[in-house]
C-alpha positions as CSV (number, residue, x, y, z in Angstrom):
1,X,7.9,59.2,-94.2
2,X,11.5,60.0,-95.1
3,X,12.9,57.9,-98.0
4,X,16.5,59.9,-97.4
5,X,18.7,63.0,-96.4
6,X,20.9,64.7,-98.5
7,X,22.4,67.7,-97.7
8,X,20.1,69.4,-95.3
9,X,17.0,68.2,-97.8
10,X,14.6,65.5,-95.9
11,X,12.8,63.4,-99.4
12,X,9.8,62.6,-97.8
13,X,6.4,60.1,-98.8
14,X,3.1,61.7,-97.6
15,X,1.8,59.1,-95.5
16,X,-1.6,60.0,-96.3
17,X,-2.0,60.0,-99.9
18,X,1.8,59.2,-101.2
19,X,2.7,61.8,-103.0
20,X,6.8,62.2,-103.1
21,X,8.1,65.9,-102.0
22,X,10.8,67.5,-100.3
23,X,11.6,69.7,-97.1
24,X,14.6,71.5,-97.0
25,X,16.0,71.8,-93.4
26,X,16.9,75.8,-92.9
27,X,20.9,76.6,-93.0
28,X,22.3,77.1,-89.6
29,X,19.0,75.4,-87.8
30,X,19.6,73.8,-84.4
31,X,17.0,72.2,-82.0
32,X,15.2,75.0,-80.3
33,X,14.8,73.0,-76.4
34,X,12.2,74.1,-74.4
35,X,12.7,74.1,-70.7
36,X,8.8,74.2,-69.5
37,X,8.9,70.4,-71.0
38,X,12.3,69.7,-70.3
39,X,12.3,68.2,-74.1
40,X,13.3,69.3,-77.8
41,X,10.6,70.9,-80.1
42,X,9.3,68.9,-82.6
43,X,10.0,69.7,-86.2
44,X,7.0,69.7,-88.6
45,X,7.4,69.3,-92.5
46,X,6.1,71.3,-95.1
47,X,2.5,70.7,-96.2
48,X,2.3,67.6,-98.7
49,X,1.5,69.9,-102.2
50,X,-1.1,67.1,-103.3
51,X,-3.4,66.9,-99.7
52,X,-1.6,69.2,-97.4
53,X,-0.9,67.0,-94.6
54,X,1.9,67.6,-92.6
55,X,4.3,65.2,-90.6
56,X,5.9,66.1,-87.2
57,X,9.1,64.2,-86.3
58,X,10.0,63.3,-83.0
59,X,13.5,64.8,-81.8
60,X,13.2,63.6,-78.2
61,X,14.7,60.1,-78.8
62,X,17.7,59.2,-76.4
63,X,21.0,59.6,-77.4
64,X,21.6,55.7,-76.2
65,X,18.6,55.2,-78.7
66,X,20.6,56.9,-81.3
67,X,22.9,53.3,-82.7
68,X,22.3,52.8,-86.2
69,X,23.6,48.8,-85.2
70,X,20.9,48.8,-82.3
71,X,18.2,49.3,-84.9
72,X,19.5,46.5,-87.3
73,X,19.0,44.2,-84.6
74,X,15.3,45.1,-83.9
75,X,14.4,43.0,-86.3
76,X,12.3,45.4,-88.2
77,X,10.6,45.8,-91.7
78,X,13.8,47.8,-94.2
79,X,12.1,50.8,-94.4
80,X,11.3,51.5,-90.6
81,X,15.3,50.7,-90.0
82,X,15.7,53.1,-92.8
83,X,13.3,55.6,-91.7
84,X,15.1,55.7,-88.3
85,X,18.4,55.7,-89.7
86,X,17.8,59.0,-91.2
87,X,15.9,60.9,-88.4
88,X,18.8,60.1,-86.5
89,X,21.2,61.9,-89.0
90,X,18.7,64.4,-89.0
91,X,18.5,64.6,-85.1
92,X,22.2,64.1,-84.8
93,X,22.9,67.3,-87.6
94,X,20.6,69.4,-85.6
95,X,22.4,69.1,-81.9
96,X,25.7,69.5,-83.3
């Protein structure tokens, strides 16, 4: 789980066994599209240094998907509308 972006760095929660860590987003990186799927790769995090489980975050959501106001509305739990809130930075940094 993200708990925030800064600066290219993701802070993430393990979702396995909680452990807090980081994954720093590589300078320059852009969303690598791949044709035969007619979708965006998936970007996976480092392995969790506590249980090494890895998280793989969707970058296929639609841009009309993308409205930080949308989400509000949803009616969610703070920390999903959070969570999506910054994968959409993150997805929005990475298609610039």
């Amino acid at each position: 789980m993200i708990l925030k972006q800064t600066n290219g760095v993701l802070f993430l929660k393990c979702n396995k066994c909680g452990t807090e860590y980081n994954h720093a987003l590589m300078m320059g990186q852009k969303l690598k599209f791949l044709a035969d799927f007619n979708q965006f790769e998936n970007i996976p995090t480092n392995p969790c240094p506590n249980c090494g489980t890895v998280e793989v975050f969707n970058m296929n959501i639609e841009d009309e998907q993308l409205n930080y106001e949308d989400i509000k509305k949803m009616n969610m739990p703070n920390k999903e509308i959070n969570q999506r809130h910054y994968l959409i930075d993150v997805i929005k940094s990475l298609k610039l």
